[in-house]
C-alpha positions as CSV (number, residue, x, y, z in Angstrom):
1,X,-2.9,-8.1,2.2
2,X,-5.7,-5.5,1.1
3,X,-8.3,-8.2,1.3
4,X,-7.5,-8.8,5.2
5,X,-7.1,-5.2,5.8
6,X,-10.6,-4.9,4.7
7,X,-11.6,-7.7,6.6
8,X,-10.1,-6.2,9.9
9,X,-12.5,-3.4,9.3
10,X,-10.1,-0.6,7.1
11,X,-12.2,1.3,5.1
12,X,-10.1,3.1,2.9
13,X,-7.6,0.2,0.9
14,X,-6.9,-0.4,-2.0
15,X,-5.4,-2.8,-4.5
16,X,-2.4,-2.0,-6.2
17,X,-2.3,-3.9,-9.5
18,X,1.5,-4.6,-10.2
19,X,2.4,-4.5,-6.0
20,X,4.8,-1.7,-4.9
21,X,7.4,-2.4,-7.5
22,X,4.7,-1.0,-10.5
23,X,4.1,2.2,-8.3
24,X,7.8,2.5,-8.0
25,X,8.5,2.2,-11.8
26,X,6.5,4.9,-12.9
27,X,7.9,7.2,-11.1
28,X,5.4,7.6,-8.4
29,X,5.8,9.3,-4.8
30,X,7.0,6.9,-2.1
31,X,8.3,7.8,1.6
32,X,11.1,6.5,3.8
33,X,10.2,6.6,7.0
34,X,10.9,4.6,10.4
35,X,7.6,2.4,11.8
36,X,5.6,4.2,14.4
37,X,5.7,2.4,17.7
């Protein structure tokens, strides 16, 4: 997904070794909130 983010021209992505669940297990901040639109 970060790959084709980059390729639709977003400049500031990045890969997250270990996906979402990694980020989740240590503890980091995440955020609930309903998709803009």
């Amino acid at each position: 997904m970060a790959l084709q983010l980059k390729k639709l021209g977003y400049k500031d992505v990045k890969i997250l070794k270990g996906g979402l669940g990694s980020w989740a297990n240590a503890g980091l901040p995440l955020e609930n909130k309903p998709a803009a639109g």
